[in-house]
PDB file with one MODEL, atoms N, CA, C and O in Angstrom:
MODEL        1
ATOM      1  N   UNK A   1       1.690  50.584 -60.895  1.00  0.00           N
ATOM      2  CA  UNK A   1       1.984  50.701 -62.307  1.00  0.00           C
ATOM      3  C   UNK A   1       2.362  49.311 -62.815  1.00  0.00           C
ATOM      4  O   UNK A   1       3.199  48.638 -62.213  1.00  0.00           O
ATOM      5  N   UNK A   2       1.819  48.926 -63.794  1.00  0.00           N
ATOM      6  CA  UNK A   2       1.855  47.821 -64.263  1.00  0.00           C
ATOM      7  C   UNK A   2       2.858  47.869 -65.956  1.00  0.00           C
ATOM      8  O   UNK A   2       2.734  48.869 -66.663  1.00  0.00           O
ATOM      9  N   UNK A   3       3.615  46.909 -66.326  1.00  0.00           N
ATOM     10  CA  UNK A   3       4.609  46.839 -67.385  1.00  0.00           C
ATOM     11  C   UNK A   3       4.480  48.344 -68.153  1.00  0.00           C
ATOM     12  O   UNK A   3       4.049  48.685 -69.254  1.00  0.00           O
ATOM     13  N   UNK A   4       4.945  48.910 -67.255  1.00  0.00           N
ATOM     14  CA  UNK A   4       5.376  50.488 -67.969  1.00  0.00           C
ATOM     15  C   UNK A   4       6.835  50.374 -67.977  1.00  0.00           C
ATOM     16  O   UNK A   4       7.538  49.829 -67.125  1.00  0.00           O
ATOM     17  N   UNK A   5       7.217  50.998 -69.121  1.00  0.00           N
ATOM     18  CA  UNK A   5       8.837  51.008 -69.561  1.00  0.00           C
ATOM     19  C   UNK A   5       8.904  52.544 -69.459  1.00  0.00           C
ATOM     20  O   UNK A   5       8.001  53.372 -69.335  1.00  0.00           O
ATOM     21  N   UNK A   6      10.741  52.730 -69.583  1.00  0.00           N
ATOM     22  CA  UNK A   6      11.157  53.652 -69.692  1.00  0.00           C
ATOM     23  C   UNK A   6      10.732  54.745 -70.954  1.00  0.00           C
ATOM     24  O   UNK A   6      10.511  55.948 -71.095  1.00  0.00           O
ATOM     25  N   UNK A   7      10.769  53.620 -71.683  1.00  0.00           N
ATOM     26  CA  UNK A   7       9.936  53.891 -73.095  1.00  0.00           C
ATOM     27  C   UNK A   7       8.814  54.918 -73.697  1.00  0.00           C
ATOM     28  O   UNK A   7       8.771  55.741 -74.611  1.00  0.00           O
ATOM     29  N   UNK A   8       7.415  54.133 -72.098  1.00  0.00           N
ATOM     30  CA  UNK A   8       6.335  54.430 -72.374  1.00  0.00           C
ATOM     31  C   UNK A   8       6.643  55.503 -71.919  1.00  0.00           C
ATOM     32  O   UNK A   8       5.790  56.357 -72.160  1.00  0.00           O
ATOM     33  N   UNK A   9       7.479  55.851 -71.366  1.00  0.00           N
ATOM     34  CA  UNK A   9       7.552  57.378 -70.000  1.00  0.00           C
ATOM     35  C   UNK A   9       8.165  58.448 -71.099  1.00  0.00           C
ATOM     36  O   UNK A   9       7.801  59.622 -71.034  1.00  0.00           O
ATOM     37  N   UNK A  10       9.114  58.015 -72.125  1.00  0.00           N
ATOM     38  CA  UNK A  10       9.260  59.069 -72.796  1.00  0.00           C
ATOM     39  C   UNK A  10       8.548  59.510 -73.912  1.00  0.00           C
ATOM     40  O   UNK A  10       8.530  60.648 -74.380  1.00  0.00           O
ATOM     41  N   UNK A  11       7.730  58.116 -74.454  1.00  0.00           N
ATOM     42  CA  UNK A  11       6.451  58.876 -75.386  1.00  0.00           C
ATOM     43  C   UNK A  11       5.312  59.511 -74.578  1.00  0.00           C
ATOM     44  O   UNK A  11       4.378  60.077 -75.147  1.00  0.00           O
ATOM     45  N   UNK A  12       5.402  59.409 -73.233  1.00  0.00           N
ATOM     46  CA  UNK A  12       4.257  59.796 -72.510  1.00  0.00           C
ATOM     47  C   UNK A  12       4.583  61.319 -72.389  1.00  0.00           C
ATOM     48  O   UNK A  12       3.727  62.168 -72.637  1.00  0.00           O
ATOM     49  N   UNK A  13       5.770  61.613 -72.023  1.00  0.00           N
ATOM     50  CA  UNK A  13       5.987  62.969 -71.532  1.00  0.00           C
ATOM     51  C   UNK A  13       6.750  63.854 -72.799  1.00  0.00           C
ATOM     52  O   UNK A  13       7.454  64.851 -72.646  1.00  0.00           O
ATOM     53  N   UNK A  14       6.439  63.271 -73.921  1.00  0.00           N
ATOM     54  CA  UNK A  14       7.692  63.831 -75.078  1.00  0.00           C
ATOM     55  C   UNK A  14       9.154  64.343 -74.698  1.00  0.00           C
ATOM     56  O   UNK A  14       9.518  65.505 -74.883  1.00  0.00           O
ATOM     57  N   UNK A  15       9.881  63.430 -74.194  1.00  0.00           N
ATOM     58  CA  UNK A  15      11.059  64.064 -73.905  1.00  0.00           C
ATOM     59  C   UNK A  15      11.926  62.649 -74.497  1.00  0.00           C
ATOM     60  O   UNK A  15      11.494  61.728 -75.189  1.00  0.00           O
ATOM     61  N   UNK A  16      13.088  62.837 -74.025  1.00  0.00           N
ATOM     62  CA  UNK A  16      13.886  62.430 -74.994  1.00  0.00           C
ATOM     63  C   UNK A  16      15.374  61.764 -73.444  1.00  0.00           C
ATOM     64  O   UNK A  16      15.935  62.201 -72.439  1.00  0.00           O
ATOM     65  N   UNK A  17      15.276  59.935 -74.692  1.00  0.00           N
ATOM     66  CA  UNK A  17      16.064  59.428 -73.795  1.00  0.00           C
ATOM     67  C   UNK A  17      16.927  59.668 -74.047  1.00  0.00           C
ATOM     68  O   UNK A  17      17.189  59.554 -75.244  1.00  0.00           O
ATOM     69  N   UNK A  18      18.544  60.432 -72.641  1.00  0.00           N
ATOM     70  CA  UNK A  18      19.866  60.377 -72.773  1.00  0.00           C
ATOM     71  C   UNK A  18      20.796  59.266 -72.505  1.00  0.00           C
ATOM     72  O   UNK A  18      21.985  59.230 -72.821  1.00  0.00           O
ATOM     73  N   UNK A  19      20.068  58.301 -71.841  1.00  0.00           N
ATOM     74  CA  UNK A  19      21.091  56.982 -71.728  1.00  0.00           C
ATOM     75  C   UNK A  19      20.438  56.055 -70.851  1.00  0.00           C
ATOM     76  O   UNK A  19      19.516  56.425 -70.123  1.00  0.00           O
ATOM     77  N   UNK A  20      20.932  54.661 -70.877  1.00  0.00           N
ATOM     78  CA  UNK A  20      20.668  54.296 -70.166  1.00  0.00           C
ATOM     79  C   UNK A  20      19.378  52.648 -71.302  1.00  0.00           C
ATOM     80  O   UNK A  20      19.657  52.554 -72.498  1.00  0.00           O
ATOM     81  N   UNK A  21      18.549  51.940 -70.910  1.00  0.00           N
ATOM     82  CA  UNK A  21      18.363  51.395 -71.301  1.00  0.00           C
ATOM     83  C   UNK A  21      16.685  51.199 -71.719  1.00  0.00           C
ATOM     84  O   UNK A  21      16.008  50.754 -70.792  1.00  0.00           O
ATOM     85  N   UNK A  22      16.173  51.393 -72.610  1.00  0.00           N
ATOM     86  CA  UNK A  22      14.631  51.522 -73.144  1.00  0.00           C
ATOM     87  C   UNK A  22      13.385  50.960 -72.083  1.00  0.00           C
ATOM     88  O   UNK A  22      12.439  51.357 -71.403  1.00  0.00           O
ATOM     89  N   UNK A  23      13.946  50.041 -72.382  1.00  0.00           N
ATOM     90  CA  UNK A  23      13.427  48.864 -71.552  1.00  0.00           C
ATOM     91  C   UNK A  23      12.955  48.547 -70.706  1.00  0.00           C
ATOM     92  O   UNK A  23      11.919  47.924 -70.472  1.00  0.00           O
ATOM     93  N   UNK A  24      13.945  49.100 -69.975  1.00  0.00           N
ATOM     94  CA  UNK A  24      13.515  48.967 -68.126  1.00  0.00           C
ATOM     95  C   UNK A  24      12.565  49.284 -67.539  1.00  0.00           C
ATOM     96  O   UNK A  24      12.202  50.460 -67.511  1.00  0.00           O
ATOM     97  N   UNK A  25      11.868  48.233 -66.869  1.00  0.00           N
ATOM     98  CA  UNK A  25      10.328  48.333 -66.268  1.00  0.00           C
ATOM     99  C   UNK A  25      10.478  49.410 -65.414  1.00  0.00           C
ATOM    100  O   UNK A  25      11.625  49.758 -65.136  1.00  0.00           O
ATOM    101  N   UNK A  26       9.461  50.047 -64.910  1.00  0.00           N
ATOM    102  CA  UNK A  26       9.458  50.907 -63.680  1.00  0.00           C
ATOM    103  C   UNK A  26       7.820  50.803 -63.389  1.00  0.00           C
ATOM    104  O   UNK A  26       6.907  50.812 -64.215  1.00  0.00           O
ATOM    105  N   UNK A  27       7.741  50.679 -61.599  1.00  0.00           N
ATOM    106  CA  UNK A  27       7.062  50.149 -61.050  1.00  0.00           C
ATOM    107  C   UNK A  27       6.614  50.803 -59.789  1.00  0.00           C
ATOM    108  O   UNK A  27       5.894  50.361 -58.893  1.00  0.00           O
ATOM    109  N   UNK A  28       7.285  52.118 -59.943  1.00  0.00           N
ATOM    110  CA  UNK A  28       6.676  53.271 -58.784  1.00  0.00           C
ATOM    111  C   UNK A  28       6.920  54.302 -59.258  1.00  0.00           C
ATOM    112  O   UNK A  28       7.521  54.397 -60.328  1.00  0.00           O
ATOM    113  N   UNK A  29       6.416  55.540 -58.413  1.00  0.00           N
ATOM    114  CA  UNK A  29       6.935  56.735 -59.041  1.00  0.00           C
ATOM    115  C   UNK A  29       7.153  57.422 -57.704  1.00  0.00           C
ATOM    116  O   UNK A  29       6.396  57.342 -56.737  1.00  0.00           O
ATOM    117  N   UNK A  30       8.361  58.153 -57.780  1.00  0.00           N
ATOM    118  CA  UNK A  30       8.710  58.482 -56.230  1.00  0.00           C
ATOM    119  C   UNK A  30       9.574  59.950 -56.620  1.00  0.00           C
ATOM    120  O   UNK A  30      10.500  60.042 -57.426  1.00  0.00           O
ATOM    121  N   UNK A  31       8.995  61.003 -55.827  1.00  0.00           N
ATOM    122  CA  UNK A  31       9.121  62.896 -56.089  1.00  0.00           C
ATOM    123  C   UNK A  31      10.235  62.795 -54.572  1.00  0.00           C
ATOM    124  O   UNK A  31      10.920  63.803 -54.402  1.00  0.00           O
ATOM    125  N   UNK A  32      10.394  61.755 -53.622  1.00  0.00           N
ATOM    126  CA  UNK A  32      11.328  61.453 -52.548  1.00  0.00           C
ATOM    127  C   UNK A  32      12.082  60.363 -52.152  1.00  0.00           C
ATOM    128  O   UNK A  32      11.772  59.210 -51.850  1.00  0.00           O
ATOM    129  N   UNK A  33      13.522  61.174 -52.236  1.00  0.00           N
ATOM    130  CA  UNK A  33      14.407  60.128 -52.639  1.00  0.00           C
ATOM    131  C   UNK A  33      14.472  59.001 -51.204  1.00  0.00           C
ATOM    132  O   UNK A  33      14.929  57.869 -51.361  1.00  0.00           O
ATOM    133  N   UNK A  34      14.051  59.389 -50.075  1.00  0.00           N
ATOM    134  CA  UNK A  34      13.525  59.099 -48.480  1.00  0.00           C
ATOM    135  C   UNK A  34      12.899  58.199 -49.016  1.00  0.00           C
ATOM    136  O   UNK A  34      13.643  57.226 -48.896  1.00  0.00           O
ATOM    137  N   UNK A  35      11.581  57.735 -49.782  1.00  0.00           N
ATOM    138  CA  UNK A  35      10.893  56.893 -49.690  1.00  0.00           C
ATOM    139  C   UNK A  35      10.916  55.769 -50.626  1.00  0.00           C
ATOM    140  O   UNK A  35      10.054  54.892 -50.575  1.00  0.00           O
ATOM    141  N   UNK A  36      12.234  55.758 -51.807  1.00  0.00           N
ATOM    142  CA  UNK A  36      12.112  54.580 -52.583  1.00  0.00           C
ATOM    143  C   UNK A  36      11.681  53.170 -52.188  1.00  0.00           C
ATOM    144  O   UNK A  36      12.164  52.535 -51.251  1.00  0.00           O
ATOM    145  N   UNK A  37      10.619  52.714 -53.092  1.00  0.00           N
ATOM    146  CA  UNK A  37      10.483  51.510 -52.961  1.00  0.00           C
ATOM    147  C   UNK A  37      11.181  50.224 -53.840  1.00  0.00           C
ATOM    148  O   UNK A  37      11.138  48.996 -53.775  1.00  0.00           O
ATOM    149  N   UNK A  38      11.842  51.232 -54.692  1.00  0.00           N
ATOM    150  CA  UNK A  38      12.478  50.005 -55.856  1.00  0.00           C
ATOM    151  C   UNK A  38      12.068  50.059 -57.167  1.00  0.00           C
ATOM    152  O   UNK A  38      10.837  50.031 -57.197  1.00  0.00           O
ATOM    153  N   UNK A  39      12.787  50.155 -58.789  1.00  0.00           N
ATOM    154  CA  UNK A  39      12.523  50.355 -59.671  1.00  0.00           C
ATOM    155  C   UNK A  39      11.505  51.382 -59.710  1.00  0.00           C
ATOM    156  O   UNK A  39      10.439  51.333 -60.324  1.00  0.00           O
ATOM    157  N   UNK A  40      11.980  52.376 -58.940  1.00  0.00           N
ATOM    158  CA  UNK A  40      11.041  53.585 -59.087  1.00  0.00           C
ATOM    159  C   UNK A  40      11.431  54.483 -60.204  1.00  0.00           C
ATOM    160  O   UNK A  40      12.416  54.156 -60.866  1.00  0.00           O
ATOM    161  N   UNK A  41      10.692  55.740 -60.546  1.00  0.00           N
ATOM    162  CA  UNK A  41      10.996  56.765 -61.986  1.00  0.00           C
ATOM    163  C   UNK A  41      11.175  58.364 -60.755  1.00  0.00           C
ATOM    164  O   UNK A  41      10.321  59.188 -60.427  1.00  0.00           O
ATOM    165  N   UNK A  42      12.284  58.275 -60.462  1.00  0.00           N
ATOM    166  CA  UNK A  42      12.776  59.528 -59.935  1.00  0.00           C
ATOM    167  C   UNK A  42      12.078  60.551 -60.334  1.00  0.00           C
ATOM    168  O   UNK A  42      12.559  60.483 -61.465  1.00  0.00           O
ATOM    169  N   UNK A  43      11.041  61.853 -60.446  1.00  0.00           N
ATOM    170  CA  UNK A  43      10.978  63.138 -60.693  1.00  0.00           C
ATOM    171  C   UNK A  43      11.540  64.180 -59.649  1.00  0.00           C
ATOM    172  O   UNK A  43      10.960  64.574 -58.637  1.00  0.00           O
ATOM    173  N   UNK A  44      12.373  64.423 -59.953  1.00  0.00           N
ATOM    174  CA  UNK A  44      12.671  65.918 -59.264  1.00  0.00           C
ATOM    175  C   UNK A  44      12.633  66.737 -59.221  1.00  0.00           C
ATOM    176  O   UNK A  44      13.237  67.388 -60.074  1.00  0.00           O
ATOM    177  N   UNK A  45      11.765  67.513 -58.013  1.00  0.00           N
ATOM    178  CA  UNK A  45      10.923  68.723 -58.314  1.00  0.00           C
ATOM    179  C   UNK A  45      12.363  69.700 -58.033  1.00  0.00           C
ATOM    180  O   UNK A  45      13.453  69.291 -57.632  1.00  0.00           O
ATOM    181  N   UNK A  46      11.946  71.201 -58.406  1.00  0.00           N
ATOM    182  CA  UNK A  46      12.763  72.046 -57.645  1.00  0.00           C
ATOM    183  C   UNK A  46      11.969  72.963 -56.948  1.00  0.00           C
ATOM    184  O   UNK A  46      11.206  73.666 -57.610  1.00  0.00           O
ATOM    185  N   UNK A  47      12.003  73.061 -55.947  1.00  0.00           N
ATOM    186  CA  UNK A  47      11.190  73.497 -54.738  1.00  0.00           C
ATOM    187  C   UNK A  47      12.194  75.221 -55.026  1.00  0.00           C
ATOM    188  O   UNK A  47      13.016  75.518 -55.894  1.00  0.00           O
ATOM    189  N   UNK A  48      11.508  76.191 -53.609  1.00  0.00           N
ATOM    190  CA  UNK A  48      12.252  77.481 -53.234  1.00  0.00           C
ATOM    191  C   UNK A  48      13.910  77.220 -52.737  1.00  0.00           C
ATOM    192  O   UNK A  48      14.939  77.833 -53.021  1.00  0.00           O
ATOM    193  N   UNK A  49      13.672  76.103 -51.928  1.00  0.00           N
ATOM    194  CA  UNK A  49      14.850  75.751 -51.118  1.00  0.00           C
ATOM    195  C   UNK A  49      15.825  74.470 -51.534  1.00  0.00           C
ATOM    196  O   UNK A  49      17.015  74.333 -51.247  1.00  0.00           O
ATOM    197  N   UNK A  50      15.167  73.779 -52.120  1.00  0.00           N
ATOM    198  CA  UNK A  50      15.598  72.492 -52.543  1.00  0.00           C
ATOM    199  C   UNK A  50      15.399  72.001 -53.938  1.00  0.00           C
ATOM    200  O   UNK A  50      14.337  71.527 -54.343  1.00  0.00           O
ATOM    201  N   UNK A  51      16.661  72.166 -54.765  1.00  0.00           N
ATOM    202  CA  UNK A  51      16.642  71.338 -55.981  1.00  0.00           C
ATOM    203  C   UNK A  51      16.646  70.134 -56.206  1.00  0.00           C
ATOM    204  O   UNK A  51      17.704  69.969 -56.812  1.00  0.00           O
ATOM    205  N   UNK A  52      16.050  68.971 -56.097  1.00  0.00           N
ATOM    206  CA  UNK A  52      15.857  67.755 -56.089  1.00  0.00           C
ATOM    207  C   UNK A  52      17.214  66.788 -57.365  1.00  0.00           C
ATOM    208  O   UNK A  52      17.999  65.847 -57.250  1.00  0.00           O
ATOM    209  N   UNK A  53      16.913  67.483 -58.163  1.00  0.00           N
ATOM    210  CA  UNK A  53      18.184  66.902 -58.912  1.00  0.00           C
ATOM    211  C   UNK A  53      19.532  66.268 -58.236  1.00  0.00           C
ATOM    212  O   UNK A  53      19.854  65.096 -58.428  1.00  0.00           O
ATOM    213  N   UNK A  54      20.373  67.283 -57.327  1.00  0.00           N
ATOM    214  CA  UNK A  54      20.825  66.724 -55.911  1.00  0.00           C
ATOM    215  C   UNK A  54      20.842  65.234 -55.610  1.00  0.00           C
ATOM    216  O   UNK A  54      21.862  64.616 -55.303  1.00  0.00           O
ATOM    217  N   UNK A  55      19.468  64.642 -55.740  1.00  0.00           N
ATOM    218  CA  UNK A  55      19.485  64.089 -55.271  1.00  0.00           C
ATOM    219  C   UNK A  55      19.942  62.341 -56.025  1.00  0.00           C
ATOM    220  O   UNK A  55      19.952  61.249 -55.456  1.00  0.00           O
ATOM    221  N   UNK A  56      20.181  62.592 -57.072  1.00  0.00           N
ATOM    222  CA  UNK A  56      19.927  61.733 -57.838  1.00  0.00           C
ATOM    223  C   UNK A  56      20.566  60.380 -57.634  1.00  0.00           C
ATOM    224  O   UNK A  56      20.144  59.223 -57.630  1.00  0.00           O
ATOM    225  N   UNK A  57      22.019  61.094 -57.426  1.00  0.00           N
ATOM    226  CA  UNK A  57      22.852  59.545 -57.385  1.00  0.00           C
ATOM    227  C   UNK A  57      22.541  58.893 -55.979  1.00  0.00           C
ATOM    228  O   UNK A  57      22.865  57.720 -55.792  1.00  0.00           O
ATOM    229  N   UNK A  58      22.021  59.504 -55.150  1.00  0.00           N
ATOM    230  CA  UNK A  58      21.338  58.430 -53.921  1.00  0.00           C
ATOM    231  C   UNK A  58      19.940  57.287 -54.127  1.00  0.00           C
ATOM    232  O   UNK A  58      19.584  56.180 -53.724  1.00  0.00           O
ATOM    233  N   UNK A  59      19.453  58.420 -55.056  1.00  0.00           N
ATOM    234  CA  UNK A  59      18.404  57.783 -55.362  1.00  0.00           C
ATOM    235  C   UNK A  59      18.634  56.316 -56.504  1.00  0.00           C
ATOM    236  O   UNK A  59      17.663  55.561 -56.461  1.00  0.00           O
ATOM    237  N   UNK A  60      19.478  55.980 -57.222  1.00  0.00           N
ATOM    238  CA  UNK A  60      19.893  54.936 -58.036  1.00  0.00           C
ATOM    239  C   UNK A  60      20.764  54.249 -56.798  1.00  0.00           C
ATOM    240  O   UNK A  60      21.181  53.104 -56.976  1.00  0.00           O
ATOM    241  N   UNK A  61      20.956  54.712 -55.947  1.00  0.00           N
ATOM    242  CA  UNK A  61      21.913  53.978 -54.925  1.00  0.00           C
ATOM    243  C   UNK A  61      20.930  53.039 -54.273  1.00  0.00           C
ATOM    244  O   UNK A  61      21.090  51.822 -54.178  1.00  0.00           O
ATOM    245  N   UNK A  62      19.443  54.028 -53.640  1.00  0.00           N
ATOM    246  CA  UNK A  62      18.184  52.905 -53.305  1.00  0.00           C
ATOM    247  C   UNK A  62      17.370  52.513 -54.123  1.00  0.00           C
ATOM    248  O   UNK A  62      16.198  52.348 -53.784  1.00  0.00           O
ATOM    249  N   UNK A  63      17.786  52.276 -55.365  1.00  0.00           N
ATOM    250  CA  UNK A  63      17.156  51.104 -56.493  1.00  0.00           C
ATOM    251  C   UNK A  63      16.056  51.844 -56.947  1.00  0.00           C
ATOM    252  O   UNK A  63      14.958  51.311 -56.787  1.00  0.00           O
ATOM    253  N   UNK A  64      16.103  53.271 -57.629  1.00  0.00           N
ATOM    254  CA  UNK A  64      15.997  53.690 -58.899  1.00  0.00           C
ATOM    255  C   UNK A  64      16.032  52.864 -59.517  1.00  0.00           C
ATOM    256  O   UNK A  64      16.858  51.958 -59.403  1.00  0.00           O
ATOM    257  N   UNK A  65      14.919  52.942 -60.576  1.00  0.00           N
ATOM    258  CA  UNK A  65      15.146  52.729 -62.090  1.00  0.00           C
ATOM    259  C   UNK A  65      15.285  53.176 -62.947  1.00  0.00           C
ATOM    260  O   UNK A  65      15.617  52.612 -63.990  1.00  0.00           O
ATOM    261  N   UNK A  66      15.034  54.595 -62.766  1.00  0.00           N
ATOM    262  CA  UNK A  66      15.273  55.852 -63.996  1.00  0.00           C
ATOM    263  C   UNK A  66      15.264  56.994 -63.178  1.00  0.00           C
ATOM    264  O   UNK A  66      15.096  56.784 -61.977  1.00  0.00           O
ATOM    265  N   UNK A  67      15.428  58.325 -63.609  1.00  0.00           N
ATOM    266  CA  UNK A  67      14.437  59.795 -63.433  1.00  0.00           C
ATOM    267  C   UNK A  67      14.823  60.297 -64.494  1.00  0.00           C
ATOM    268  O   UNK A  67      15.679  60.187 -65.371  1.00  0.00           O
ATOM    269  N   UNK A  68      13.757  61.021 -64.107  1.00  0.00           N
ATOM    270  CA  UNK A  68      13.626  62.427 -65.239  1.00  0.00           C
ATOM    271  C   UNK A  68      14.301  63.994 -64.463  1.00  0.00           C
ATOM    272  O   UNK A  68      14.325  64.321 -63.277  1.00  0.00           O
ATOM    273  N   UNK A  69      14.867  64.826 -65.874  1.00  0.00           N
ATOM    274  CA  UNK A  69      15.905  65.611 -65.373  1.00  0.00           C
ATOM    275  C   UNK A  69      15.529  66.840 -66.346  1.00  0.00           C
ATOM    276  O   UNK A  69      15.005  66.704 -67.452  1.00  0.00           O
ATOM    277  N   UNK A  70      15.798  67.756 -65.894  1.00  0.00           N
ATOM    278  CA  UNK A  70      15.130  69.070 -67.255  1.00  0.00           C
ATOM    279  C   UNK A  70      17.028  69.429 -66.777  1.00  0.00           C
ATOM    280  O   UNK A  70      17.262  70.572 -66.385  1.00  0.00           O
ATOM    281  N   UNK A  71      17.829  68.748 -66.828  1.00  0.00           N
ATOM    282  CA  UNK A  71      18.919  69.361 -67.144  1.00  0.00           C
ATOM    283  C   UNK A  71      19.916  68.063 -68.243  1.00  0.00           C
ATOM    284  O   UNK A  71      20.101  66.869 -68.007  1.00  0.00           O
ATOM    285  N   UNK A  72      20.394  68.909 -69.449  1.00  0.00           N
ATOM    286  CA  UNK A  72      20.373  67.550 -70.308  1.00  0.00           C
ATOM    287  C   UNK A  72      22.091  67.377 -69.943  1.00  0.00           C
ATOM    288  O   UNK A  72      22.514  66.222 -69.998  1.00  0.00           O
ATOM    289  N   UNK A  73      22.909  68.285 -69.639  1.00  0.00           N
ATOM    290  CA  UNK A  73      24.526  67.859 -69.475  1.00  0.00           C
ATOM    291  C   UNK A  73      24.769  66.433 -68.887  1.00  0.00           C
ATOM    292  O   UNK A  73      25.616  65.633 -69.287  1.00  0.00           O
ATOM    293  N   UNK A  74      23.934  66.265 -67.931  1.00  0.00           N
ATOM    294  CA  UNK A  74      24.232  65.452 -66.524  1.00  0.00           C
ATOM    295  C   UNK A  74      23.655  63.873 -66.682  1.00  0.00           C
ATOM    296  O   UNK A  74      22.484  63.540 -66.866  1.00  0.00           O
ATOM    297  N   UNK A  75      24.815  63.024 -66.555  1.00  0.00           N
ATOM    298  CA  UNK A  75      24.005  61.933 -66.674  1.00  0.00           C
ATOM    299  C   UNK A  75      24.940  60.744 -65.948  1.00  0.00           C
ATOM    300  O   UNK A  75      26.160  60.892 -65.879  1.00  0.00           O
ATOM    301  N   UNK A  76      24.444  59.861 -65.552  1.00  0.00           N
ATOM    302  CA  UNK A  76      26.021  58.603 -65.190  1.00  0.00           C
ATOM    303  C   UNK A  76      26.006  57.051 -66.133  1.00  0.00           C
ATOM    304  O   UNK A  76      26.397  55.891 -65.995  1.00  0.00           O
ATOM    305  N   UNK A  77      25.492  57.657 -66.855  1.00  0.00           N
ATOM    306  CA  UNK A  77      25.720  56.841 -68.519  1.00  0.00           C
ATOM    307  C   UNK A  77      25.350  55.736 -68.192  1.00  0.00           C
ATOM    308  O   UNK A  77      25.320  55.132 -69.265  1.00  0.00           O
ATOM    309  N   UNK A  78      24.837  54.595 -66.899  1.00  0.00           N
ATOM    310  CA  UNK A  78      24.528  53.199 -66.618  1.00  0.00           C
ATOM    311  C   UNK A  78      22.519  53.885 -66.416  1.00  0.00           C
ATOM    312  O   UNK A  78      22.409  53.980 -67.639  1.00  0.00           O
ATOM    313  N   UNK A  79      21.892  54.091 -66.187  1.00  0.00           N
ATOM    314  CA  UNK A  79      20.337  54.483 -65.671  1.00  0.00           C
ATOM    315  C   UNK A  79      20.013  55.399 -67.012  1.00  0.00           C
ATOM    316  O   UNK A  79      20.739  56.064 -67.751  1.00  0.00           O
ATOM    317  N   UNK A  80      18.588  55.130 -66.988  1.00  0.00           N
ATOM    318  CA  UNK A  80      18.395  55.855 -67.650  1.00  0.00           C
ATOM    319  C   UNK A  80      17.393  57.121 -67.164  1.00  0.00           C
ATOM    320  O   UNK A  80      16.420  57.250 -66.420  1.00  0.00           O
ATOM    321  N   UNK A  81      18.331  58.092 -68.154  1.00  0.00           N
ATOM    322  CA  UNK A  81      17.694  59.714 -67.952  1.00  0.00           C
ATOM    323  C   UNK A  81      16.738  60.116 -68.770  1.00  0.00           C
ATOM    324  O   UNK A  81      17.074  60.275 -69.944  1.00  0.00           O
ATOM    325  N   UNK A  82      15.540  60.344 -68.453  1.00  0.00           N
ATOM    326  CA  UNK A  82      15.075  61.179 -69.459  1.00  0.00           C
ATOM    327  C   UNK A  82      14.768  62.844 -69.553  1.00  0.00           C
ATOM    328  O   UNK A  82      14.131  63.661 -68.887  1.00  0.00           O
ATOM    329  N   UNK A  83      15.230  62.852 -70.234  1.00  0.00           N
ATOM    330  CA  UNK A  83      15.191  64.963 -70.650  1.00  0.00           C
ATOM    331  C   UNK A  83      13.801  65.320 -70.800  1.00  0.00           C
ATOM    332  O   UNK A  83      13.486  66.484 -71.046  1.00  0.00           O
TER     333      UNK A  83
ENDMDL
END
């Protein structure tokens, strides 16, 4: 992925940014929080067994750059979320 912003990700998917900063490039896209490569766009699936959401604050721990969240309460106000 080449100069895609947080931006493009929320006019792409119509959802709506809760925090965090417009801007920010993202440069992978990673459904496992196991395999970050860096400035990745978190999606978290929810499986039968496993809600991925869970996983989130590890995933900004291995250099996230964003995810996306279909839950709008939840956020840690520094990354950005998109709804």
């Amino acid at each position: 992925m080449e100069n895609i912003t947080v931006k493009d990700i929320v006019a792409a998917t119509g959802g709506r940014l809760l925090c965090g900063n417009a801007a920010q490039k993202i440069e992978h896209l990673s459904i496992d929080s196991r395999t970050m490569k860096g400035n990745d766009l978190f999606v978290p699936l929810i499986g039968e067994k496993v809600d991925a959401h869970r996983f989130i604050p590890q995933v900004f721990e291995k250099g996230a750059a964003a995810t996306l969240t279909s839950r709008g309460g939840e956020t840690d106000g520094g990354h950005p979320w998109i709804l």
